[in-house]
N, C-alpha and C positions, 0 to 999 in steps of 0.2 A: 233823618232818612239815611239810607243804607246806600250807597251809588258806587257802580263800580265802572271805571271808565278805563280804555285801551292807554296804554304808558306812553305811546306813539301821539296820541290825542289826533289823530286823522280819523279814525272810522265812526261810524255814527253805530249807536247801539241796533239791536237789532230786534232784542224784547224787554219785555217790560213784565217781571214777575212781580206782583203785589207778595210781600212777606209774608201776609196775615193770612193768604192763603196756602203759600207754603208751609205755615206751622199747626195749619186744619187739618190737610191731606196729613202730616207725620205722625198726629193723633189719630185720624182717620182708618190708619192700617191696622195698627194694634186693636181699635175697636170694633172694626167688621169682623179681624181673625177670633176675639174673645167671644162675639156673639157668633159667629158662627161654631164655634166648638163646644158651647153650651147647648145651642139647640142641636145641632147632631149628635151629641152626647146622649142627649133625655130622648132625641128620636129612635139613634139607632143604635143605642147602648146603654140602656136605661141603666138597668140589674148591672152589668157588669160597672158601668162607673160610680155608681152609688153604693157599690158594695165595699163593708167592710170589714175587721174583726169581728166585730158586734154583730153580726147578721139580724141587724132590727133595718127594720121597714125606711126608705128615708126616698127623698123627690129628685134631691139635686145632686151633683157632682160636685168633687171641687175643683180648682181650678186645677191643680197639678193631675189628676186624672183626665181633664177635659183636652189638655193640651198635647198632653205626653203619652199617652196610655194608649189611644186608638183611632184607625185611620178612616178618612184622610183628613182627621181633625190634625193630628203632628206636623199631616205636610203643609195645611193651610197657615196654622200660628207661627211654624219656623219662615215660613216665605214672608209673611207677612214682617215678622221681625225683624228680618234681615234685610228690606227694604227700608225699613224706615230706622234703622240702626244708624247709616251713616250720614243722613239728615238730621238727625239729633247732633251729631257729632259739628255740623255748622251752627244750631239753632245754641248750642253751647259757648263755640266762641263770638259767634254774638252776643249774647248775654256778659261777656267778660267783656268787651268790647265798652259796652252801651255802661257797667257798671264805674269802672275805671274811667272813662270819660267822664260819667258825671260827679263823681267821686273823688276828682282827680287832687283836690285840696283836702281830701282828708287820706294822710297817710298810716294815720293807724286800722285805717280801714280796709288797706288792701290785703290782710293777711285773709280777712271775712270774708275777700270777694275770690280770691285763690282756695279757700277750701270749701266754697261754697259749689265753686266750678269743676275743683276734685271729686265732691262728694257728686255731682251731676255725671260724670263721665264712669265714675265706680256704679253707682244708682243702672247706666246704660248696659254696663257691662255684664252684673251680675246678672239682669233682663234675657240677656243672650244666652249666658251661663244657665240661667233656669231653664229658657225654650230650648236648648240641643243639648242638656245632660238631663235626661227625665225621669221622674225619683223611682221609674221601674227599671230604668239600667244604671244607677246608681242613688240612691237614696241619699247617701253621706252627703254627696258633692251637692246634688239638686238644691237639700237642705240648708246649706253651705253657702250657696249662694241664693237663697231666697231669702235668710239671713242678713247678709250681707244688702239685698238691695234693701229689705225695709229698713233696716237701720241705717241708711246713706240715701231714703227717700226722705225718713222723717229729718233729719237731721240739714241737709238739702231744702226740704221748705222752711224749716225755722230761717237758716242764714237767710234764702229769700226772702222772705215774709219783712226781714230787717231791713235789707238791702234796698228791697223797692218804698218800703215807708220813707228811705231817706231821699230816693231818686224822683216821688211820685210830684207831679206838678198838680197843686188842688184845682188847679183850672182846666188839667184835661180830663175827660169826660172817661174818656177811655183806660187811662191808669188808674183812675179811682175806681173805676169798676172790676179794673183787673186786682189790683189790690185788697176789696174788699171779698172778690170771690175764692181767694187765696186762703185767707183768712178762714173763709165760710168751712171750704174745701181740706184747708189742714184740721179744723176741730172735728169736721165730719169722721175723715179716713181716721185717726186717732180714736175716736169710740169706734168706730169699727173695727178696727183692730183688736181693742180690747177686750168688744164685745166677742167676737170671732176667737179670740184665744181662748175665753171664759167656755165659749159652746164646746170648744175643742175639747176644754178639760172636762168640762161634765160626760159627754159623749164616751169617753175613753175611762171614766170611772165608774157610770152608771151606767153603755149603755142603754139610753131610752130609746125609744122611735121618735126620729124627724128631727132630735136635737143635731146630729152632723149635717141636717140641710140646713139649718138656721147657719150653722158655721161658713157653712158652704157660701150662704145666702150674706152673710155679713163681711165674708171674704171676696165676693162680686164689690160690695161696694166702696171695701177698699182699695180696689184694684180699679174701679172706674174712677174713685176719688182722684184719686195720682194720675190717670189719664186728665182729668179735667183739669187738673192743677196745671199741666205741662201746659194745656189748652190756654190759659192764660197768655200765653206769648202774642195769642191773638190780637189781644189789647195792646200789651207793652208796644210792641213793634206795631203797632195800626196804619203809620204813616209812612212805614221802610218798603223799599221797594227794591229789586234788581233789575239793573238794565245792563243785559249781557250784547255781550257785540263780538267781532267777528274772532279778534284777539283772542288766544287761549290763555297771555298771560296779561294781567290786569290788578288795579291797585285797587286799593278800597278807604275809601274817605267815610267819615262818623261824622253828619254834621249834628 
């Protein structure tokens, strides 16, 4: 458990924030702003976000259209983002935190938990870089850094994927679950990807009708895949808690 107590040790806390739901709501954000920019997309910009070179017939948008392209789908995904941008930014150093501590006897392992925690803060960053550089006021950059995230998202779950197999206690209930759904969650978004590139490239050689919604549509689930993965934190931390008190400056003990 997570406990943060005033340095003075006089005041008594004043709340009591369960972790497990601080790391819902940080997943929460990004997932209202994504479903809400698909469906005002398809409501009230069908033709114009599903258009493309190919002028063949297609359902869905992609995502970089749905976010970036038209309002007030731009203004919802960037608030949303940037809300929950700098809570990721603590649910990170927790994660270093909790690894290192239980890790703390194996030192060749910390170089794995340092680039694991790199590639998490790059993975954040380039997120941001996609939602406020949008590939119709800059393509190069957009691409650039959507780039950059998926290759430091996948990269990011493998180190995890490793990291929690060493830390996972087989008798709690809750990291075995969090563990296994990691697992489920990385092989998922991985054909999806694959699969979504693959549609890409037909689409753009042949193309056909409905093949960029299929892209479109397997690029949804790579993109809720990586939502649920973070969503795992739910489990790891299930028993961490915050109890904040009146102090603005406070320590933090890992028990």
């Amino acid at each position: 458990m997570v406990q943060y107590q005033p340095l003075d040790g006089l005041s008594t806390p004043q709340l009591r924030l369960q972790f497990r739901l601080f790391a819902l709501v940080t997943v929460l954000l990004p997932f209202f702003a994504f479903l809400s920019c698909i469906v005002l997309s398809v409501q009230l910009h069908s033709e114009e976000s599903t258009a493309t070179h190919c002028r063949v017939r297609n359902l869905l948008p992609s995502i970089s259209a749905a976010i970036g392209g038209f309002q007030p789908q731009r203004y919802i995904w960037r608030i949303c983002i940037a809300l929950h941008s700098a809570p990721r930014l603590l649910v990170g150093l927790i994660y270093c935190h909790h690894y290192k501590y239980h890790l703390r006897r194996f030192d060749s392992l910390r170089n794995m938990i340092n680039a694991a925690i790199a590639l998490y803060y790059i993975e954040n960053a380039s997120l941001v870089g996609i939602s406020y550089i949008a590939s119709i006021e800059d393509r190069k950059v957009h691409e650039t850094c959507f780039t950059f995230f998926t290759v430091s998202s996948l990269l990011y779950a493998i180190l995890t994927i490793g990291l929690s197999a060493s830390v996972t206690n087989p008798n709690n209930k809750y990291e075995k679950r969090s563990l296994k759904t990691k697992v489920f969650l990385f092989l998922t978004n991985v054909t999806s990807l694959v699969t979504a590139v693959y549609c890409f490239y037909r689409h753009n050689k042949y193309c056909e009708p409905y093949v960029y919604t299929f892209f479109a549509l397997f690029e949804y689930v790579f993109v809720l895949t990586n939502m649920g993965f973070h969503l795992t934190a739910y489990w790891d931390f299930y028993t961490y808690e915050f109890n904040i008190g009146p102090e603005m400056l406070q320590k933090t003990r890992l028990i």
